[in-house]
Each structure stands twice: as structure tokens, then as C-alpha cells.
PDB file of N, CA, C and O in Angstrom:
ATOM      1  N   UNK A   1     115.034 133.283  95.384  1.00  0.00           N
ATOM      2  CA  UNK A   1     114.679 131.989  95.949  1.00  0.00           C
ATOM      3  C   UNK A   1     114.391 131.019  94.800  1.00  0.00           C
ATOM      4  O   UNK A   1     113.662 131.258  93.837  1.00  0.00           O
ATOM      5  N   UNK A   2     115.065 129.896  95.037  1.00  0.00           N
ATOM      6  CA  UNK A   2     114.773 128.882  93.964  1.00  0.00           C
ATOM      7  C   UNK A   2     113.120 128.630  93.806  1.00  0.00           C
ATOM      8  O   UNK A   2     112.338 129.464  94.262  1.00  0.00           O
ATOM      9  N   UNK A   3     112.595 127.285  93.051  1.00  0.00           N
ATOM     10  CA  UNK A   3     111.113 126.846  93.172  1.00  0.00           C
ATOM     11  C   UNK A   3     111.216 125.519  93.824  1.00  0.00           C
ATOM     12  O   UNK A   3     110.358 124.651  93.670  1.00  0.00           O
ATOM     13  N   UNK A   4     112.179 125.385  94.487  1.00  0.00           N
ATOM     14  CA  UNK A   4     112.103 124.092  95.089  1.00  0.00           C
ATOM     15  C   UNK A   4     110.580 123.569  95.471  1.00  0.00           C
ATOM     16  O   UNK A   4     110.156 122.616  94.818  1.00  0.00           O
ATOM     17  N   UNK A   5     109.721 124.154  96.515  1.00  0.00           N
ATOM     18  CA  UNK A   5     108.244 123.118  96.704  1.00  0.00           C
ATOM     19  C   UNK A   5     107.923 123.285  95.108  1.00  0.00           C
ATOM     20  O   UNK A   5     107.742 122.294  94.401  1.00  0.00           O
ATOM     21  N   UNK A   6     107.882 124.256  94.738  1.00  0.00           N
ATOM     22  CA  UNK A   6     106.967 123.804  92.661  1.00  0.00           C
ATOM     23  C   UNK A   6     107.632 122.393  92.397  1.00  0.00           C
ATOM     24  O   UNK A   6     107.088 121.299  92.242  1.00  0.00           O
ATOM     25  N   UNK A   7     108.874 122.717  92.392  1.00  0.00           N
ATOM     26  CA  UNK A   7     109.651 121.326  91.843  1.00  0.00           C
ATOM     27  C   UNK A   7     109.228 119.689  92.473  1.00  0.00           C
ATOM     28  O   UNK A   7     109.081 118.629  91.865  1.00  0.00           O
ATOM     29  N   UNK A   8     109.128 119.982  93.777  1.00  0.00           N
ATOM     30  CA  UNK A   8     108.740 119.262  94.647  1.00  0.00           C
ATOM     31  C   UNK A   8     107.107 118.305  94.179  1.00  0.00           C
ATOM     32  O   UNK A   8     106.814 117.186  93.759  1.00  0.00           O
ATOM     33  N   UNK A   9     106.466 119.452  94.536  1.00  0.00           N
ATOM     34  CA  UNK A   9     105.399 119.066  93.876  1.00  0.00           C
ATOM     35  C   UNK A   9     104.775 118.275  92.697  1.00  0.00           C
ATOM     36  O   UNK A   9     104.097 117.249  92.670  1.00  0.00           O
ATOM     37  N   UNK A  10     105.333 119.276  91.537  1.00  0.00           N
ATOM     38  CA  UNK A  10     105.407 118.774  90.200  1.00  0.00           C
ATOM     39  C   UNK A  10     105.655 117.338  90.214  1.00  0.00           C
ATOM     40  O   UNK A  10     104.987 116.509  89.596  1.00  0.00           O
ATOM     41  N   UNK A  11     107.107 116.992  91.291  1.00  0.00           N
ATOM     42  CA  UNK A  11     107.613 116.018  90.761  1.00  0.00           C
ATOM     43  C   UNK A  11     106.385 114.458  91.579  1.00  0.00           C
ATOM     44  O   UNK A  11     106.175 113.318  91.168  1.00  0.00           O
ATOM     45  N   UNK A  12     105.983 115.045  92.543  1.00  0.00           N
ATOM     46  CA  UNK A  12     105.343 114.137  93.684  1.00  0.00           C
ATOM     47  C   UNK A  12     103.724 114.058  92.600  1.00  0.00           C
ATOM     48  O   UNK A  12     102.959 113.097  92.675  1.00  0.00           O
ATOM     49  N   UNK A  13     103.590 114.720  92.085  1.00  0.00           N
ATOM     50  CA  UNK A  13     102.037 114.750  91.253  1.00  0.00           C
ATOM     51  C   UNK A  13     102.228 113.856  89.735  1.00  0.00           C
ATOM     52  O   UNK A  13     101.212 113.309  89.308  1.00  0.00           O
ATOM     53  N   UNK A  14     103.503 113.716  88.945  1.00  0.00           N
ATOM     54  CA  UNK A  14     104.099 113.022  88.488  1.00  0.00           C
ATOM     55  C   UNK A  14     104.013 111.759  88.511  1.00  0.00           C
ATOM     56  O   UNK A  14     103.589 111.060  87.590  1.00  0.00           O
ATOM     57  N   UNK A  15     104.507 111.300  89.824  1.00  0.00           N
ATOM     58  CA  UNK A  15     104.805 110.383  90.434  1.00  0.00           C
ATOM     59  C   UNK A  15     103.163 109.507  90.821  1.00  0.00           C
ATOM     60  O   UNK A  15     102.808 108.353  90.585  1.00  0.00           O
ATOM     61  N   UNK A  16     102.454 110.655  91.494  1.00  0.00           N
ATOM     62  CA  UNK A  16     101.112 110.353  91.767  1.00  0.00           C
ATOM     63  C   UNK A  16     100.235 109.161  90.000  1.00  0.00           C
ATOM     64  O   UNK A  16      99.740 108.054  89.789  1.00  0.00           O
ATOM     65  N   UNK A  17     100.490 110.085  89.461  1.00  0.00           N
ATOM     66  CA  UNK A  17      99.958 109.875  88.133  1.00  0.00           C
ATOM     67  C   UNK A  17     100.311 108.287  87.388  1.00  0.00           C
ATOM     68  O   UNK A  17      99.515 107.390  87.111  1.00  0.00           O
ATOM     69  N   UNK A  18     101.539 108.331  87.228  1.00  0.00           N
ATOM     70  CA  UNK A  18     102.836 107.183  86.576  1.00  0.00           C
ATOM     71  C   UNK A  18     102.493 105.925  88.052  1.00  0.00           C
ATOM     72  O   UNK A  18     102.549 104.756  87.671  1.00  0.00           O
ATOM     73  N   UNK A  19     102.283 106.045  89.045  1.00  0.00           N
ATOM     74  CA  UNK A  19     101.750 104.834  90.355  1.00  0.00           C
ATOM     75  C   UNK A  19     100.491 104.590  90.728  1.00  0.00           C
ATOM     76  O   UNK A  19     100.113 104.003  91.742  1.00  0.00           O
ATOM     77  N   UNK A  20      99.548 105.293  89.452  1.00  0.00           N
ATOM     78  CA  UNK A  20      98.031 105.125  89.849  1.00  0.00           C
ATOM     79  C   UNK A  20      97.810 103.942  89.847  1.00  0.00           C
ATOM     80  O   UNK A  20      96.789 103.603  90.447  1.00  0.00           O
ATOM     81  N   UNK A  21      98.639 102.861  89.199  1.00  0.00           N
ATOM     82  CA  UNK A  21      97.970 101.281  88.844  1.00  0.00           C
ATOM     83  C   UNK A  21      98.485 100.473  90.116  1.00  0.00           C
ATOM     84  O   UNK A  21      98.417  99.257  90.297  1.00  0.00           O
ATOM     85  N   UNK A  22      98.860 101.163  90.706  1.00  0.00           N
ATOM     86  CA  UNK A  22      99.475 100.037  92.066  1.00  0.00           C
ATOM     87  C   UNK A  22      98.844 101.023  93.067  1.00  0.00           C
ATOM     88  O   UNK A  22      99.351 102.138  93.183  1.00  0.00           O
ATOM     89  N   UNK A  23      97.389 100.554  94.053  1.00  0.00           N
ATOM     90  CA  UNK A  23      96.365 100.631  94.188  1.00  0.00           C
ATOM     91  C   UNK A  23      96.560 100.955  95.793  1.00  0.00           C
ATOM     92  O   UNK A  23      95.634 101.428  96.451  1.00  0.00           O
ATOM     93  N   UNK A  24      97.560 100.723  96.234  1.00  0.00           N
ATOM     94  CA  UNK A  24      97.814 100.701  98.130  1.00  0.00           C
ATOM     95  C   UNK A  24      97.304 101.713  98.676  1.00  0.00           C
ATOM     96  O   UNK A  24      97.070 102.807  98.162  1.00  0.00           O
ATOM     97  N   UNK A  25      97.158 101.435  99.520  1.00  0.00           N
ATOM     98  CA  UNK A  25      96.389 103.088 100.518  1.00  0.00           C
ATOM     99  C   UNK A  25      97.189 104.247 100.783  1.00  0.00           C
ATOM    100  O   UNK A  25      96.919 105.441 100.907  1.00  0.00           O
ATOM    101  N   UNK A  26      98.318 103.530 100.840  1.00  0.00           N
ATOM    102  CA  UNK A  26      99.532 104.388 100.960  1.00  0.00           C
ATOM    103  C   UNK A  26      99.692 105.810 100.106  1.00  0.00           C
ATOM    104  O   UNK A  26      99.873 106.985 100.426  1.00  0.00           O
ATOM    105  N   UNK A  27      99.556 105.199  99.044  1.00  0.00           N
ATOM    106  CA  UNK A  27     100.018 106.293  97.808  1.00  0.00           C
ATOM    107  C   UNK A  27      98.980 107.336  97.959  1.00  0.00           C
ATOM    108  O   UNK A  27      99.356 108.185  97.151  1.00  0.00           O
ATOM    109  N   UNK A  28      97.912 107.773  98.505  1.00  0.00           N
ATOM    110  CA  UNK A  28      97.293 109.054  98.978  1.00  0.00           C
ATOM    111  C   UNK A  28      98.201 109.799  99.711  1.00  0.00           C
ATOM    112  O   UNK A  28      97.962 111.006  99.683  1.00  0.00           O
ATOM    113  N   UNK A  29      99.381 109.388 100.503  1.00  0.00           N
ATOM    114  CA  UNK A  29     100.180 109.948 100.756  1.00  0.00           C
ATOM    115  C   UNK A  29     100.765 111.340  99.729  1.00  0.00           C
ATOM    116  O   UNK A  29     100.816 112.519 100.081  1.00  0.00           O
ATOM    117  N   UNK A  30     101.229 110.661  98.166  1.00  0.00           N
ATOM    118  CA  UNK A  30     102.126 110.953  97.000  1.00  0.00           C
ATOM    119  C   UNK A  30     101.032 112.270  96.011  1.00  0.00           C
ATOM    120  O   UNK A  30     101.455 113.307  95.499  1.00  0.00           O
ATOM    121  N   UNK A  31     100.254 111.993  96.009  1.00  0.00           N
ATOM    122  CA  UNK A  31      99.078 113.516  95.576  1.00  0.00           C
ATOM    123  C   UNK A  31      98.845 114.467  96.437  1.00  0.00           C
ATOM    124  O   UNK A  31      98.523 115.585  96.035  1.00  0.00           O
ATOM    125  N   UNK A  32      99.035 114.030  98.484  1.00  0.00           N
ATOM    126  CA  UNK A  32      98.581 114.834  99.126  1.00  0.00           C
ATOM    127  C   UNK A  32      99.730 115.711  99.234  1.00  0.00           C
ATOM    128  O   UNK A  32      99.683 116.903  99.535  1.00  0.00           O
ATOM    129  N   UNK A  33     100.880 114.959  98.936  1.00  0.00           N
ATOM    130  CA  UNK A  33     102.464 115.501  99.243  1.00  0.00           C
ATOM    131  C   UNK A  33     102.229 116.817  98.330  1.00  0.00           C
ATOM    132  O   UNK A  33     102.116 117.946  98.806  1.00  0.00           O
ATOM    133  N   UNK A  34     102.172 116.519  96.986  1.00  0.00           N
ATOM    134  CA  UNK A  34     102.089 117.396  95.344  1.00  0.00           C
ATOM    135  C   UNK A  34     101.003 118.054  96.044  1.00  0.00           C
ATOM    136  O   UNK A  34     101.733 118.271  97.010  1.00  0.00           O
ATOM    137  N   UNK A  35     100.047 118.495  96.356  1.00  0.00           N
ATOM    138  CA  UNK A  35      98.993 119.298  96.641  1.00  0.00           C
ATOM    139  C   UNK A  35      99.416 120.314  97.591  1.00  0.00           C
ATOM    140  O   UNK A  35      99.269 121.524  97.414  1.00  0.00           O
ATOM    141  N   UNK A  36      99.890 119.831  98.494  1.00  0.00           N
ATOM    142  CA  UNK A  36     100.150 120.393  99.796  1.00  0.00           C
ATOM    143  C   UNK A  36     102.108 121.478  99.387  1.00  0.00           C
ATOM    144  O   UNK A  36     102.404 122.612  99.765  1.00  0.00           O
ATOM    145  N   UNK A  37     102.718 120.777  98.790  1.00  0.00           N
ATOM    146  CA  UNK A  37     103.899 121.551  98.365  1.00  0.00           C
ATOM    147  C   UNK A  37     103.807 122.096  97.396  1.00  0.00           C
ATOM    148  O   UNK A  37     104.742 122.890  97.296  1.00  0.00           O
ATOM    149  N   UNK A  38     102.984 122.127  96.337  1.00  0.00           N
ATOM    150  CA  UNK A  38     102.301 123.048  95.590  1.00  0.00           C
ATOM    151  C   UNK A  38     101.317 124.241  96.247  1.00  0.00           C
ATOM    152  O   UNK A  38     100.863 125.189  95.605  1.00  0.00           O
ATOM    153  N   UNK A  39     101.142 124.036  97.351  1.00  0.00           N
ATOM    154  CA  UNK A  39     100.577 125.531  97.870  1.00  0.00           C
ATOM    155  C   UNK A  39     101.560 126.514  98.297  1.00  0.00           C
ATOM    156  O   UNK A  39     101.737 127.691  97.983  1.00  0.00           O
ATOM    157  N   UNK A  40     102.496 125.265  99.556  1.00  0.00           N
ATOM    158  CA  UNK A  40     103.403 126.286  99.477  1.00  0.00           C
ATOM    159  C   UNK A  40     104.516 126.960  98.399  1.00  0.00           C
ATOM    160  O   UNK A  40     105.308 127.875  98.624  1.00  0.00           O
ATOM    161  N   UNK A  41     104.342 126.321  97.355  1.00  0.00           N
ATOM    162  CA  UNK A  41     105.490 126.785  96.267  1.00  0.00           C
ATOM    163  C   UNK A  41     104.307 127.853  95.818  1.00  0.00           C
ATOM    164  O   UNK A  41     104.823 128.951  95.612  1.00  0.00           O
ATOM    165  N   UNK A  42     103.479 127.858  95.695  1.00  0.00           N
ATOM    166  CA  UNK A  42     102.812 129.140  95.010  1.00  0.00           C
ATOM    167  C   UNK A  42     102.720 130.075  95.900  1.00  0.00           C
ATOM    168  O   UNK A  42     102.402 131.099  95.295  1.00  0.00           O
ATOM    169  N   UNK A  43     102.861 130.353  97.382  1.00  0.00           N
ATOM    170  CA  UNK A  43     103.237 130.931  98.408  1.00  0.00           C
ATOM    171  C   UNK A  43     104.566 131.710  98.448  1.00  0.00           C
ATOM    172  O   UNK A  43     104.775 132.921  98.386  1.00  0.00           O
ATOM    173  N   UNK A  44     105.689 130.301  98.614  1.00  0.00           N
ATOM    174  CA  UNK A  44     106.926 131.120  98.958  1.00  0.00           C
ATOM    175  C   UNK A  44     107.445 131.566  97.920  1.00  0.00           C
ATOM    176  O   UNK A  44     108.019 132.653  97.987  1.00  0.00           O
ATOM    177  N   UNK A  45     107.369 130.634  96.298  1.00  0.00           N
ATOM    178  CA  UNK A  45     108.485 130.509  95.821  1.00  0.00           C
ATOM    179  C   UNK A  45     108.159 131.911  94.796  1.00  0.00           C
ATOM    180  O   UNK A  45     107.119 132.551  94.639  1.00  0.00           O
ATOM    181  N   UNK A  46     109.568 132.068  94.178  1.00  0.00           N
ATOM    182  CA  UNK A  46     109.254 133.401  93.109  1.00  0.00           C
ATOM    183  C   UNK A  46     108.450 133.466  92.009  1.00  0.00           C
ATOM    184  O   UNK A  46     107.892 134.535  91.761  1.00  0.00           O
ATOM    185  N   UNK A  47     108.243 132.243  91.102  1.00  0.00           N
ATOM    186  CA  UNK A  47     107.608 132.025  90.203  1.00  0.00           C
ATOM    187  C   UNK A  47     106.229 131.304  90.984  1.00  0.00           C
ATOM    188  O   UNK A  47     106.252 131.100  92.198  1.00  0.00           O
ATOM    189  N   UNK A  48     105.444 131.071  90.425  1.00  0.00           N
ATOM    190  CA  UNK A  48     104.594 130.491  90.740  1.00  0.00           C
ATOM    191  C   UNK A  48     104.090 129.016  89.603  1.00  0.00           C
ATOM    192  O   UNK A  48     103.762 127.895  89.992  1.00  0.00           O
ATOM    193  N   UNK A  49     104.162 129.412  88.439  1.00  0.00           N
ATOM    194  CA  UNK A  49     103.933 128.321  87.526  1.00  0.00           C
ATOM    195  C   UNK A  49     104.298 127.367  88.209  1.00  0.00           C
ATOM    196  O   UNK A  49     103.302 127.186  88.910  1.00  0.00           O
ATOM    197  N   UNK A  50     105.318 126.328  88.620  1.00  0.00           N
ATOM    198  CA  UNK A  50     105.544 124.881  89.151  1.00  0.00           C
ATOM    199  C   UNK A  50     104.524 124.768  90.079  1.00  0.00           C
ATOM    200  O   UNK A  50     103.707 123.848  90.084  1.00  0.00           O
ATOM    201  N   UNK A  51     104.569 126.015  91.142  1.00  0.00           N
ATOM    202  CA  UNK A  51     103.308 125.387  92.452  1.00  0.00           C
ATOM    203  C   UNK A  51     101.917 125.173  91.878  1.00  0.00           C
ATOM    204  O   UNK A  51     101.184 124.255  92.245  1.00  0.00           O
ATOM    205  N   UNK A  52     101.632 125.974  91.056  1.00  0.00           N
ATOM    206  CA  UNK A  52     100.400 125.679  89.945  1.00  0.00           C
ATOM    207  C   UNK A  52     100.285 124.302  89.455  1.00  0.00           C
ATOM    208  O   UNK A  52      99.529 123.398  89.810  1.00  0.00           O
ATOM    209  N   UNK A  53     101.267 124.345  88.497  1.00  0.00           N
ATOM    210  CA  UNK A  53     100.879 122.931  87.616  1.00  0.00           C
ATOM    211  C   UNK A  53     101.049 121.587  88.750  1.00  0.00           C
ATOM    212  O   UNK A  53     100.570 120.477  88.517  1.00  0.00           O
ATOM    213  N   UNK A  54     101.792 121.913  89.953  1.00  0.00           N
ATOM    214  CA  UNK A  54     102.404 120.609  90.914  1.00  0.00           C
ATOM    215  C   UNK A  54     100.463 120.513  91.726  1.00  0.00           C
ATOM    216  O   UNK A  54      99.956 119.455  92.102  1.00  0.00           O
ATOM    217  N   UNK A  55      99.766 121.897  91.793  1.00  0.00           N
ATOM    218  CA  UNK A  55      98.610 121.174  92.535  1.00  0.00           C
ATOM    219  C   UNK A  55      97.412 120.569  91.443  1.00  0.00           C
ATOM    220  O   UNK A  55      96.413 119.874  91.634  1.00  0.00           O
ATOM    221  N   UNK A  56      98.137 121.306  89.952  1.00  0.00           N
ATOM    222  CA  UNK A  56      97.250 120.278  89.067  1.00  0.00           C
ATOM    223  C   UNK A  56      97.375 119.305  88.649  1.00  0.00           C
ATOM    224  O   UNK A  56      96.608 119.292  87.687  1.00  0.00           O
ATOM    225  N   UNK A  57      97.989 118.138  88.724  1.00  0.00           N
ATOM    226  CA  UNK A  57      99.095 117.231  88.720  1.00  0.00           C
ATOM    227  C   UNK A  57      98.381 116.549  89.523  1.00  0.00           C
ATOM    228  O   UNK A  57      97.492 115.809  89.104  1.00  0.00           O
ATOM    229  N   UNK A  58      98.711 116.719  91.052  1.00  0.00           N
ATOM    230  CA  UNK A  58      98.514 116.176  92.324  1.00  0.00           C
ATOM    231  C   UNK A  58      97.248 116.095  92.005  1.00  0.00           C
ATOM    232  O   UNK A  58      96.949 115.016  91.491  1.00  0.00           O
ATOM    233  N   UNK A  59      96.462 116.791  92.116  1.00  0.00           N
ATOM    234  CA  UNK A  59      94.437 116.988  92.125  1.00  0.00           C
ATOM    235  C   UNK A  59      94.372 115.894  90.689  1.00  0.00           C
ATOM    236  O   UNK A  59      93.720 114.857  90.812  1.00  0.00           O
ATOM    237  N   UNK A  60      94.862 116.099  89.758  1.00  0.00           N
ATOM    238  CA  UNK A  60      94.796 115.085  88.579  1.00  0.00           C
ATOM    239  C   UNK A  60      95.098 113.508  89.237  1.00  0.00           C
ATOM    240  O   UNK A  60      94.280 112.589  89.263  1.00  0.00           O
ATOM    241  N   UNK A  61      96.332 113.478  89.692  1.00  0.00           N
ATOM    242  CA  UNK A  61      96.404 112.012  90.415  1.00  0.00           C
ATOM    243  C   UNK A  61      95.415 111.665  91.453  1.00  0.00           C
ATOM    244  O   UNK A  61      94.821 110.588  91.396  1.00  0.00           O
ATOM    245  N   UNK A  62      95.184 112.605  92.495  1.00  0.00           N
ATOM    246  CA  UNK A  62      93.851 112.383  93.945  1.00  0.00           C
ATOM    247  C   UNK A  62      93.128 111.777  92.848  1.00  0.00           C
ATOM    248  O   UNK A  62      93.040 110.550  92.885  1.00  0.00           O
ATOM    249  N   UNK A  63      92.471 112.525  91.663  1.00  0.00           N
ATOM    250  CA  UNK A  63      91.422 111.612  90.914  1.00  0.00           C
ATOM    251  C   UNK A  63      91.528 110.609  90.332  1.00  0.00           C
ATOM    252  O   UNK A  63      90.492 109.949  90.252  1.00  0.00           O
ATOM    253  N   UNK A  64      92.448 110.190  89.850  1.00  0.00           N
ATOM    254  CA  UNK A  64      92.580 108.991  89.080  1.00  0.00           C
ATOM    255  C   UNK A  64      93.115 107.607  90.398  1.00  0.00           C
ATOM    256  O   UNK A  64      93.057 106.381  90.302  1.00  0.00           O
ATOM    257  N   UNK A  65      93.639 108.556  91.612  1.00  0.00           N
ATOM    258  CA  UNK A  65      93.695 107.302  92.834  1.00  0.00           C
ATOM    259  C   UNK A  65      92.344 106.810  92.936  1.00  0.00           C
ATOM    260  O   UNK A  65      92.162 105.612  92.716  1.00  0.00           O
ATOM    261  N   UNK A  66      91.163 107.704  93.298  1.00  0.00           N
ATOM    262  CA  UNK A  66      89.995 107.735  93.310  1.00  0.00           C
ATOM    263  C   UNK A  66      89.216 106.652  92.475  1.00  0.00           C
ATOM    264  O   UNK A  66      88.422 105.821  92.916  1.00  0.00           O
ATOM    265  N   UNK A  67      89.491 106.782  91.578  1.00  0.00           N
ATOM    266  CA  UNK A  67      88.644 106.492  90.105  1.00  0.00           C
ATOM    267  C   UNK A  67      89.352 105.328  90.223  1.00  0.00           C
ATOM    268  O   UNK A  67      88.796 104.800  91.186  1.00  0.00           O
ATOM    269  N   UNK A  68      90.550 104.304  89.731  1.00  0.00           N
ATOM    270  CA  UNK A  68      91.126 103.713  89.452  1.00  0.00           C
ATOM    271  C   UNK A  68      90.503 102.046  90.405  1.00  0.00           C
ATOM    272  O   UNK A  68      90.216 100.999  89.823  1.00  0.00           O
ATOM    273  N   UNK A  69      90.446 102.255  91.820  1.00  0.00           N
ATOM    274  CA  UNK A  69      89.822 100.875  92.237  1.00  0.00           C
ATOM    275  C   UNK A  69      87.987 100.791  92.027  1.00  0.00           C
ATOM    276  O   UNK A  69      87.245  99.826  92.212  1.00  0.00           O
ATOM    277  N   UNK A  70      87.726 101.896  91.674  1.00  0.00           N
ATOM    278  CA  UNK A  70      86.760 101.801  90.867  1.00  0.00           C
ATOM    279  C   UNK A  70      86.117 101.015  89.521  1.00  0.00           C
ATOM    280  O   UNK A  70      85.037 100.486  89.257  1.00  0.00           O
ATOM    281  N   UNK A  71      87.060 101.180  89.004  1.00  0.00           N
ATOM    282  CA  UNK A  71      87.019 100.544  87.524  1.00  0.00           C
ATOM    283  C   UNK A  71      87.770  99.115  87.346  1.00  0.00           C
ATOM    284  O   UNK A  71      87.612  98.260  86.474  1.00  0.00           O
ATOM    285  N   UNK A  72      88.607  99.143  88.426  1.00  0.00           N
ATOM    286  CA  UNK A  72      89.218  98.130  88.182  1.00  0.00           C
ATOM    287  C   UNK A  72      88.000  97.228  89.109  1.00  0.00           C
ATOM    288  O   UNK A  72      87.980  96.061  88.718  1.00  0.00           O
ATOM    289  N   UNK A  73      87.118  97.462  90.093  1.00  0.00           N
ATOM    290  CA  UNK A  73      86.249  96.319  90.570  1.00  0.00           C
ATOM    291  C   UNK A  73      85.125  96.624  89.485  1.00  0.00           C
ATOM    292  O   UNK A  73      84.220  95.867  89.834  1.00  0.00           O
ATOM    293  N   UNK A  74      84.748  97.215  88.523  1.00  0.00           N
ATOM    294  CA  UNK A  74      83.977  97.350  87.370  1.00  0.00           C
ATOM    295  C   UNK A  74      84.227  96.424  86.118  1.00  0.00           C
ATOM    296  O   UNK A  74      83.458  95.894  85.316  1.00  0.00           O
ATOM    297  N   UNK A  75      86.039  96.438  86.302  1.00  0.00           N
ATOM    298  CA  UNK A  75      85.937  95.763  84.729  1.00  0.00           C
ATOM    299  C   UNK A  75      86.022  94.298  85.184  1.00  0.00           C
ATOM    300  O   UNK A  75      85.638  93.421  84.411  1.00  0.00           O
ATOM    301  N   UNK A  76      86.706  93.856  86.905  1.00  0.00           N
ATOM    302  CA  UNK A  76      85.992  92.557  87.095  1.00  0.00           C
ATOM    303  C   UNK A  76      84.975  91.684  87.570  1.00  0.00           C
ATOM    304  O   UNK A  76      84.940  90.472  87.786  1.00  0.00           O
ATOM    305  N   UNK A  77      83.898  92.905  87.712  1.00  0.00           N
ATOM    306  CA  UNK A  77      83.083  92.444  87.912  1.00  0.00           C
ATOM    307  C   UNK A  77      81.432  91.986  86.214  1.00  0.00           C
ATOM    308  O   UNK A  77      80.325  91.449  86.168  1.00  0.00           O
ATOM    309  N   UNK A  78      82.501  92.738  85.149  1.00  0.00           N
ATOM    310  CA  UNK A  78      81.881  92.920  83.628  1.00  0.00           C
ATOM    311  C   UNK A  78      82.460  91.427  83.576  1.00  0.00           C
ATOM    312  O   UNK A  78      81.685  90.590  83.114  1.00  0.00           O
ATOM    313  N   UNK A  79      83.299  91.134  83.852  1.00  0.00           N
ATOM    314  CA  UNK A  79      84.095  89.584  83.463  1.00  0.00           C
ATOM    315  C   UNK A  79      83.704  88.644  84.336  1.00  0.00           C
ATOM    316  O   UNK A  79      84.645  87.851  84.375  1.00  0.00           O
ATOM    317  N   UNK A  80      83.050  88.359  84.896  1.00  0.00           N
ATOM    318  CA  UNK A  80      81.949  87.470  85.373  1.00  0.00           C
ATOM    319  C   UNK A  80      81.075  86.831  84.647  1.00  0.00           C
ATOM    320  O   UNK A  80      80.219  86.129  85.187  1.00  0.00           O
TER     321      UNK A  80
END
């Protein structure tokens, strides 16, 4: 069996990461995707490394979605 969800993942946690600065509600979608196909790739697929690094990736982006309108109402509210 290929690693397609690892790949999947990887690539959606990626993605999560590289679109943290464009702030929409939406994009919780794009970490939950990488989180969630990173379980199942560490499930189905033969290797496991991709489903690994795709839910650390994803969990890396959830945080920086998190964090990010944070700081950004921090650094304008320092510029006041």
C-alpha cells in the first residue's frame, strides 16, 4: 500500500504552516485535514513516518493558527 494519507497530510500541514498569515476561519479546516489524515496514514499506511510528521506539521500549524491573530492584535495594539 502506498502512504497516500502520510502524503496527504504532510502536504495539508505544509500548507497549514506557509497560510498561517492569511487569518480566515476557514483555514482550521487545512491543520484539521493534516491531523486527521495523518492518523489515518499512521493506521493504514505501511510506513508510518509521513502519518507522523503530517500530525506534527498539522498540530505545528493548529498552533501557529492559534497564536498568529494573537500577536497580530498585540503588535497593533503596541502601535498605538
Amino acid at each position: 500500500m502506498v502512504n497516500t494519507f502520510g502524503l496527504y497530510s504532510l502536504l495539508c500541514g505544509v500548507a497549514a504552516i506557509a497560510l498561517v498569515w492569511v487569518v480566515p476561519l476557514y483555514l482550521i479546516i487545512i491543520p484539521g485535514a493534516a491531523i486527521i489524515f495523518g492518523g489515518i496514514g499512521i493506521v493504514k499506511d505501511d510506513t508510518k513516518t509521513l502519518g507522523i510528521v503530517g500530525v506534527v506539521v498539522g498540530t505545528i500549524g493548529f498552533i501557529l493558527w492559534i497564536l498568529m491573530p494573537i500577536f497580530l492584535v498585540t503588535l497593533v495594539l503596541s502601535m498605538l
